[in-house]
PLY file of the C-alpha trace (Angstrom):
ply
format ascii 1.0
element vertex 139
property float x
property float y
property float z
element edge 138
property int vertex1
property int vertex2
end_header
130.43 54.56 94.53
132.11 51.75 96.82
133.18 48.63 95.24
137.10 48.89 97.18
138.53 46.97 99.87
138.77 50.80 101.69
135.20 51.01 101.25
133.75 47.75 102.25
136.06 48.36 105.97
134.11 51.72 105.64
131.10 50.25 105.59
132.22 47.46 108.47
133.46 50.07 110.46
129.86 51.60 110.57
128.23 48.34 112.03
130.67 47.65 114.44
129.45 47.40 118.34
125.88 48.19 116.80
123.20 44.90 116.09
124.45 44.10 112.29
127.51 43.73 113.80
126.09 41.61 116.70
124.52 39.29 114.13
127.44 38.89 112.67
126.54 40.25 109.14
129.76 39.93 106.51
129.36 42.81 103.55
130.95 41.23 100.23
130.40 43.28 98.01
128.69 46.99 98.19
127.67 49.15 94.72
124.72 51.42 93.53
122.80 48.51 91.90
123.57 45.42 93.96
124.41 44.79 97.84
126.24 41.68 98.28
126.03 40.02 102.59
126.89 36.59 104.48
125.45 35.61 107.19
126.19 32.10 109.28
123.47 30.61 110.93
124.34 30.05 114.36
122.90 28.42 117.47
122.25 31.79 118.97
119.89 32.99 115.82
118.02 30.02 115.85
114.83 28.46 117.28
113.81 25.13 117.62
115.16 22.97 115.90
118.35 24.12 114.56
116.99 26.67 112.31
117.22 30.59 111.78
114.72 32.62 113.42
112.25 34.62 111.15
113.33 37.88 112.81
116.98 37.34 112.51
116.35 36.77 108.51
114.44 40.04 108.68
117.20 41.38 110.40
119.50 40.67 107.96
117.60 41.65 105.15
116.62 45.27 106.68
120.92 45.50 106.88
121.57 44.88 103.95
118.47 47.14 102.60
119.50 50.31 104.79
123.47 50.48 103.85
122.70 49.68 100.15
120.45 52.87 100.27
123.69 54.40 102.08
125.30 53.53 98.97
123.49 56.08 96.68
123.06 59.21 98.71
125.92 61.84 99.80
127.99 61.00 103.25
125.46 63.50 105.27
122.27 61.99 104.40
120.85 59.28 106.26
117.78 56.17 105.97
115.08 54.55 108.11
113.32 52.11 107.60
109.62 52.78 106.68
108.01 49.50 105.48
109.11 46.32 104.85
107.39 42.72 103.54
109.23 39.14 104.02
108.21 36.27 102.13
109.64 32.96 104.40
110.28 29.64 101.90
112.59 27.91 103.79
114.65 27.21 107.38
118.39 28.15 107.16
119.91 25.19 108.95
122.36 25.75 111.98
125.74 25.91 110.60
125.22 26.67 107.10
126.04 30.48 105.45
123.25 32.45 104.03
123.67 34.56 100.87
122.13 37.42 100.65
121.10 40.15 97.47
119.29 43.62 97.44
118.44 45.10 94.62
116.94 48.44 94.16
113.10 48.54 92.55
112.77 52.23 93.14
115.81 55.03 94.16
113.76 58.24 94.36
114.67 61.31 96.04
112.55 60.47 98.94
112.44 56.99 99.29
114.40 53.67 98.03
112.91 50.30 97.77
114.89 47.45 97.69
114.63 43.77 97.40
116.74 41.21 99.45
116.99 37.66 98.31
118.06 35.33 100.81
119.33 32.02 99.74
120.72 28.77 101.26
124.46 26.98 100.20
122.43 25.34 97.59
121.25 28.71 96.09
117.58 27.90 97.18
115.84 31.04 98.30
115.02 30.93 102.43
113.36 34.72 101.91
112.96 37.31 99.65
112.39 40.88 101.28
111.23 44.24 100.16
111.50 47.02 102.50
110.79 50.88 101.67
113.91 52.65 102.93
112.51 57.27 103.61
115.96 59.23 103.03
116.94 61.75 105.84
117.99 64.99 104.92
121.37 66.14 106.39
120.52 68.12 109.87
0 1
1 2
2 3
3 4
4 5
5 6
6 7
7 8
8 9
9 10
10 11
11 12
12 13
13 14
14 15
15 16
16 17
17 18
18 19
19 20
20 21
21 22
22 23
23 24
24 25
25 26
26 27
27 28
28 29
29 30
30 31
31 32
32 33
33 34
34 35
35 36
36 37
37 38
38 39
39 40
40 41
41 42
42 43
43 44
44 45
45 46
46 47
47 48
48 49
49 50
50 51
51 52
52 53
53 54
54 55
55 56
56 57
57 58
58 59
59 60
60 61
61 62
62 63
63 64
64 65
65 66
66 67
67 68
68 69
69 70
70 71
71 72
72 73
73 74
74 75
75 76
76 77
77 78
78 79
79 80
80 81
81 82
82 83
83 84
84 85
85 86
86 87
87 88
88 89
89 90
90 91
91 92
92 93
93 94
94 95
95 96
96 97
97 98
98 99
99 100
100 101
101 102
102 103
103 104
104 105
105 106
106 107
107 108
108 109
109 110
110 111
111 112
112 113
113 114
114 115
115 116
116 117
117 118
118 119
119 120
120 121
121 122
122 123
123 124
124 125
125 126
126 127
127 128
128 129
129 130
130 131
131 132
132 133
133 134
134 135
135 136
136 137
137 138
């Protein structure tokens, strides 16, 4: 499974000129069991006052959830999104980096559920998400 250099530009190169990409989403570090993302909070992805909008979080978080399912099925298979559930806790402030960590709960052949932690520079969680990812047979 990834964990190269190689891969992570593989992974890049899939989000680029598409939303993740837009967002400005940062993959660190991609394997089976744990999905590792960045994401900076800027002025663009926030609402008043100077912190990140709920949907942008979400955004992130559904990312992050979709390519780590990527991460355990063959190169012709694909994911959607079928469900997902976000717990807010706190702003992300306008110029600060947000961590973020999915986790798998369930990898079945049918569906994935994951679990994406996203915390603050201070390691205090903003959101924790847990989305329901249906996998696409190859056409």
């Amino acid at each position: 499974m990834p964990d190269t250099e190689r891969d992570l530009a593989r992974y890049a190169a899939r989000m680029h000129g598409l939303f993740p990409e837009l967002l400005g989403i940062r993959l660190l570090s991609v394997e089976p069991d744990l999905l590792v993302g960045e994401l900076d909070v800027r002025r663009e992805l926030c609402t008043a006052p100077g912190l990140i909008h709920g949907g942008a979080l979400m955004a992130f978080a559904d990312t992050l959830g979709a390519l780590a399912t990527m991460a355990n099925l063959d190169d012709e298979s694909g994911t959607t999104t079928i469900e997902s559930k976000t717990n807010f806790f706190r702003g992300g402030r306008e110029g600060s980096t947000l961590h973020g960590e999915t986790r798998p709960l369930h990898r079945g052949r049918r569906t994935q559920v994951w679990q994406t932690s996203i915390s603050d520079a201070d390691g205090k969680l903003v959101a924790q998400v847990t989305q329901t990812q249906m996998v696409l047979e190859p056409r």
